[in-house]
ZADO-1210 file (C-alpha; in nm, 4 decimals, padded with zeros to 6 digits):
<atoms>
<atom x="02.0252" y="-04.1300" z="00.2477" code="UNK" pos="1"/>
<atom x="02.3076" y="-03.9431" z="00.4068" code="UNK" pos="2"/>
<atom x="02.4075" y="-03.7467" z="00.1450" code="UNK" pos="3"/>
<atom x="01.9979" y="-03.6190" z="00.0708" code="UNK" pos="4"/>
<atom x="02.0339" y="-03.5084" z="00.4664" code="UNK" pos="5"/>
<atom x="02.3185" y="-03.3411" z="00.4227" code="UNK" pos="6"/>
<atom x="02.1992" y="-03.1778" z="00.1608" code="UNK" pos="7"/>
<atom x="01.8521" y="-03.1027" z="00.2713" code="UNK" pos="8"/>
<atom x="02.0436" y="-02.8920" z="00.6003" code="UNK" pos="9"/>
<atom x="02.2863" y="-02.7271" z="00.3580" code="UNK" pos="10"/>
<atom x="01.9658" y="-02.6086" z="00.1649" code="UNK" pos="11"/>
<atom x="01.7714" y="-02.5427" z="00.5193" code="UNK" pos="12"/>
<atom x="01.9686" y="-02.2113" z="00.5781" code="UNK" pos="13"/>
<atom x="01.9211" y="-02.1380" z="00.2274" code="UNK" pos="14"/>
<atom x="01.5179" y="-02.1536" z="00.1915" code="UNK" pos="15"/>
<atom x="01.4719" y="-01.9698" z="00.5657" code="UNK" pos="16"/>
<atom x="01.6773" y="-01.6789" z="00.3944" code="UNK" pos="17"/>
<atom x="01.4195" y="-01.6629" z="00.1118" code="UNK" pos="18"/>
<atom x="01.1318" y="-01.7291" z="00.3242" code="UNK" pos="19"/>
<atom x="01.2311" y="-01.3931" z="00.5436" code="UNK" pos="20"/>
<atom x="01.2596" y="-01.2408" z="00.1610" code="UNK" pos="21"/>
<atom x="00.9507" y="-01.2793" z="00.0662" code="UNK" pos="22"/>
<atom x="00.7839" y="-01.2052" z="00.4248" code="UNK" pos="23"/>
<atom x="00.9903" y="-00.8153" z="00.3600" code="UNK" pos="24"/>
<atom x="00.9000" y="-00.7870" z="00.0312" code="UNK" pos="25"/>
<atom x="00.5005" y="-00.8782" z="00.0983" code="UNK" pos="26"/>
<atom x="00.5089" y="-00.6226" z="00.4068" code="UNK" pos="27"/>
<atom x="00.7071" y="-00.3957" z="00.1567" code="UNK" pos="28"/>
<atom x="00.4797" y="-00.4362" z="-00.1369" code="UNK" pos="29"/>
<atom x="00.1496" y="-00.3832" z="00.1175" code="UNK" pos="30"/>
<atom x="00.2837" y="-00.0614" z="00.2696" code="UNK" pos="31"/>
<atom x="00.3495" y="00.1025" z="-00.0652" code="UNK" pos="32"/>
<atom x="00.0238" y="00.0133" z="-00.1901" code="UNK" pos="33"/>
<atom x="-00.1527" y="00.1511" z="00.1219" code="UNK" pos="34"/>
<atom x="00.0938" y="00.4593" z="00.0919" code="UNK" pos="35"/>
<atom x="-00.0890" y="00.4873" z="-00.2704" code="UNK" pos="36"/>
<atom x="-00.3889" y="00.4523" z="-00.2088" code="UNK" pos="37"/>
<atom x="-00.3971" y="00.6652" z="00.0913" code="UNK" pos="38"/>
<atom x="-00.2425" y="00.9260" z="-00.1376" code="UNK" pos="39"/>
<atom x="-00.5175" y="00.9034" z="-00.4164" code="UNK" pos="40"/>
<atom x="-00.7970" y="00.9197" z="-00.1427" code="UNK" pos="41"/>
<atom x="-00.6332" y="01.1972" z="-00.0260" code="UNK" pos="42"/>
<atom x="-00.5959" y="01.3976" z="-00.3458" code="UNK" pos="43"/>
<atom x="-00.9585" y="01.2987" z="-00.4574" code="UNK" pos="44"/>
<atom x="-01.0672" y="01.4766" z="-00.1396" code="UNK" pos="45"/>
<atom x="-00.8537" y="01.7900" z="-00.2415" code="UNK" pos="46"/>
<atom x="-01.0313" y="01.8092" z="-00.6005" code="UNK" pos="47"/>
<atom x="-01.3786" y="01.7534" z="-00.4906" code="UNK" pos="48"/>
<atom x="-01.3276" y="02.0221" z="-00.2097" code="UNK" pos="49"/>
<atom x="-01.1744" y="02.2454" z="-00.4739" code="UNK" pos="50"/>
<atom x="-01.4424" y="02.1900" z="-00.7132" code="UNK" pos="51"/>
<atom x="-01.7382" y="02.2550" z="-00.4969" code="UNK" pos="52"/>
<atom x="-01.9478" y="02.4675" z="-00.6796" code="UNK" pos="53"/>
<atom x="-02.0328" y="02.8305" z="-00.4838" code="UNK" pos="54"/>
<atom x="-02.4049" y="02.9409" z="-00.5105" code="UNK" pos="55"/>
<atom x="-02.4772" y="03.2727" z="-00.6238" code="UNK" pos="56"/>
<atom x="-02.6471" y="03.4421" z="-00.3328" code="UNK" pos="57"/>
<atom x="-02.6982" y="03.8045" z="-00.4853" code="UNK" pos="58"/>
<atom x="-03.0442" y="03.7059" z="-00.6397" code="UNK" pos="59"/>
<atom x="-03.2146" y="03.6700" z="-00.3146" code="UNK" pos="60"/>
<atom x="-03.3754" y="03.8880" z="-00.1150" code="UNK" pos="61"/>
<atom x="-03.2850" y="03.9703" z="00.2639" code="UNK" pos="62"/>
<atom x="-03.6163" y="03.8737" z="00.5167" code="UNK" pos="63"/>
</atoms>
């Protein structure tokens, strides 16, 4: 029983260093995504604004 303690608190330090990991890499992971997406809204907006059709105004008479 000694020894399984011993080494469950040699493996404590261990697991709370993969634990903090995983917590950077999900943070990570979720800004990057955002960062994408943010970046793909953004350039949708560019091509519909780029794309908007002009109407042809000469046809119509002044009042």
């Amino acid at each position: 029983m000694e020894r399984l303690a011993q080494k469950l608190w040699a493996n404590a330090d261990t697991r709370s260093k993969g634990a903090v990991d995983w917590i950077v890499l999900t943070t990570g992971a979720t800004f990057l995504a955002v960062g994408i997406l943010a970046s793909l809204i953004g350039a949708s907006a560019d091509f519909a604004r780029d794309t908007v059709i002009e109407t042809d105004t000469s046809f119509t008479q002044p009042i």
